[in-house]
C-alpha positions as CSV (number, residue, x, y, z in Angstrom):
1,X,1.7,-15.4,-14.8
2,X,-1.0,-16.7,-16.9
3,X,-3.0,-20.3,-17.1
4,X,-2.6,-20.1,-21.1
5,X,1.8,-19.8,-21.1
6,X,2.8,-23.1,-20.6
7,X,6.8,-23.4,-17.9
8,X,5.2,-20.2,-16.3
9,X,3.7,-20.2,-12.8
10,X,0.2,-20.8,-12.5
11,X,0.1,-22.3,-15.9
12,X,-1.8,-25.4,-14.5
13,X,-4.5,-23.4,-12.7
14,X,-6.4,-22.5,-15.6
15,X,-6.8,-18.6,-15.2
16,X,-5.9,-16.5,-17.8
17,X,-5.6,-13.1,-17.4
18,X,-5.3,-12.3,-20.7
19,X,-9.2,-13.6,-21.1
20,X,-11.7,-10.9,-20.5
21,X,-13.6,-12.8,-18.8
22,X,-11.1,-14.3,-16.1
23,X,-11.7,-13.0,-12.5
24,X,-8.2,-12.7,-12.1
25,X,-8.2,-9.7,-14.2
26,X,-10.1,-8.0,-11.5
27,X,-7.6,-8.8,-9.2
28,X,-4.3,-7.7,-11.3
29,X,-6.4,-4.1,-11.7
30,X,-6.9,-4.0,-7.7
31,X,-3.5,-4.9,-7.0
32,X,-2.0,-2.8,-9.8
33,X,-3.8,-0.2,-10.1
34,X,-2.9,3.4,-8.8
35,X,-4.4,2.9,-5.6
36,X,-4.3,-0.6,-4.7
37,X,-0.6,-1.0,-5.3
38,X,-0.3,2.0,-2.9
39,X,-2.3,1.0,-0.3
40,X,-0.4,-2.2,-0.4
41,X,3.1,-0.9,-0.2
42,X,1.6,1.1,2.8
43,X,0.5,-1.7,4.7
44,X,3.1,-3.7,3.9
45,X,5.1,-1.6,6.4
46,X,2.4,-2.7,9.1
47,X,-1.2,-2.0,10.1
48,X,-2.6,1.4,10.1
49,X,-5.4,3.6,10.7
50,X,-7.9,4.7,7.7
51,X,-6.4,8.1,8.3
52,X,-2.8,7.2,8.6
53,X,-3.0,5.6,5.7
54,X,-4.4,8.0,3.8
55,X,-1.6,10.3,4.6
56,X,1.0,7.7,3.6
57,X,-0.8,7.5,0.3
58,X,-0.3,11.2,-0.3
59,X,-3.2,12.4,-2.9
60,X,-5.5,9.7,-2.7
61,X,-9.5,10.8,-2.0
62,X,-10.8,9.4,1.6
63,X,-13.8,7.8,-1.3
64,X,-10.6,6.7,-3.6
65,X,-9.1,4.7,-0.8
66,X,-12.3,3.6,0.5
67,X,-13.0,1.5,-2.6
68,X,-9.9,0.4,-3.2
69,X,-9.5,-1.0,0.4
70,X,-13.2,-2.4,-0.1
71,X,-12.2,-4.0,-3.1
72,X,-8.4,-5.7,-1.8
73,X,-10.6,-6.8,1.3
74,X,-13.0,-8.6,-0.9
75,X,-10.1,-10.3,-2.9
76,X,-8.7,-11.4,0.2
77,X,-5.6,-9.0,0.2
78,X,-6.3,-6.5,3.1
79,X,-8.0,-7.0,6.8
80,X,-10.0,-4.8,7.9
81,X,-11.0,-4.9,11.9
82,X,-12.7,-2.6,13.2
83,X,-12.6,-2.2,17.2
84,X,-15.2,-1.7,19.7
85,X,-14.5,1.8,21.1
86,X,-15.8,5.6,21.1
87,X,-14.7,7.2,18.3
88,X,-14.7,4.1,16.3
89,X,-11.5,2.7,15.3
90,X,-10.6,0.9,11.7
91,X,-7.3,-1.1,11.5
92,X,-6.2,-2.6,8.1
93,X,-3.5,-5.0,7.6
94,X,-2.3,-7.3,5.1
95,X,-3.8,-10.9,4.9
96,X,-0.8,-13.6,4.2
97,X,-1.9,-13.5,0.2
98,X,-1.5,-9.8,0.2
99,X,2.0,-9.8,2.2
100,X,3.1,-12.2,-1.0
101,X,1.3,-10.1,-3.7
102,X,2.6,-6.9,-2.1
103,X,6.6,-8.3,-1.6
104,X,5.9,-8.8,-5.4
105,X,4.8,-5.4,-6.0
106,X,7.3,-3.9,-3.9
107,X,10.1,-5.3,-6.0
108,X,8.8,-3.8,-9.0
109,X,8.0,-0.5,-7.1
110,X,12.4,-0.6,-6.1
111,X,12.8,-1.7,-9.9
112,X,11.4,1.5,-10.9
113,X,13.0,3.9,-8.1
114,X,16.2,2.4,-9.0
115,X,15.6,2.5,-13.0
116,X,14.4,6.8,-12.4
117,X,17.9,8.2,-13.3
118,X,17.5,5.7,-16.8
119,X,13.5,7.0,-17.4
120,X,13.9,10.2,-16.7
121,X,17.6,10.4,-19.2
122,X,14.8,8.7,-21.9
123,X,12.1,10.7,-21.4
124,X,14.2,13.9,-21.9
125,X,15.7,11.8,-25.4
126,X,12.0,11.5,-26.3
127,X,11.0,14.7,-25.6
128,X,14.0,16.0,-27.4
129,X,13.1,14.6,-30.1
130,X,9.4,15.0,-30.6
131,X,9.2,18.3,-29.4
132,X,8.1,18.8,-25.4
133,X,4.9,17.4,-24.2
């Protein structure tokens, strides 16, 4: 987790993401971030086209996944290749630090799917009880 809790991983690396300054802030709001952990998940399944997986990440903007696929290609997360041909083709694919990031992220992603029956029952309680938002 972070550089400054001592037992966890990473503690003796000395990047906290805590610290505004740390670059791996950056990184956690690529990865975690609406699109990133999307894009992710996507690829995660295999490499795709720019345009399949923009339909696999239903709503995303074709400039939205741009820079997020800019930006996980630039922290070393995602491949991009493009290929030689007429019309051009762009494959991306997961780099062996984005398969582990995005097996992480996945788990949380099942966490949540699994927990919906639980939010949703709470979010009704809450609503319930502060009058509907």
């Amino acid at each position: 987790m972070s550089g400054s809790i001592q037992g966890q991983p990473g503690a003796e690396c000395g990047f906290d993401v805590f610290a505004r300054a740390c670059p791996s802030r950056g990184t956690l709001e690529h990865v975690t971030g609406r699109w990133g952990g999307l894009a992710l998940g996507a690829l995660y399944e295999g490499s795709l086209r720019f345009n399949e997986l923009r339909r696999r990440v239903d709503g995303v903007s074709e400039k939205m996944l741009s820079q997020t696929l800019q930006a996980l290609e630039r922290d070393g997360l995602v491949h991009r290749e493009a290929q030689p041909v007429n019309p051009p083709r762009v494959d991306y694919q997961l780099t062996d630090l984005g398969r582990r990031v995005a097996e992480r992220l996945l788990a949380l992603i099942d966490c949540v799917e699994g927990a919906m029956d639980e939010v949703l029952a709470a979010r009704a309680r809450y609503d319930e009880t502060r009058g509907a938002r």
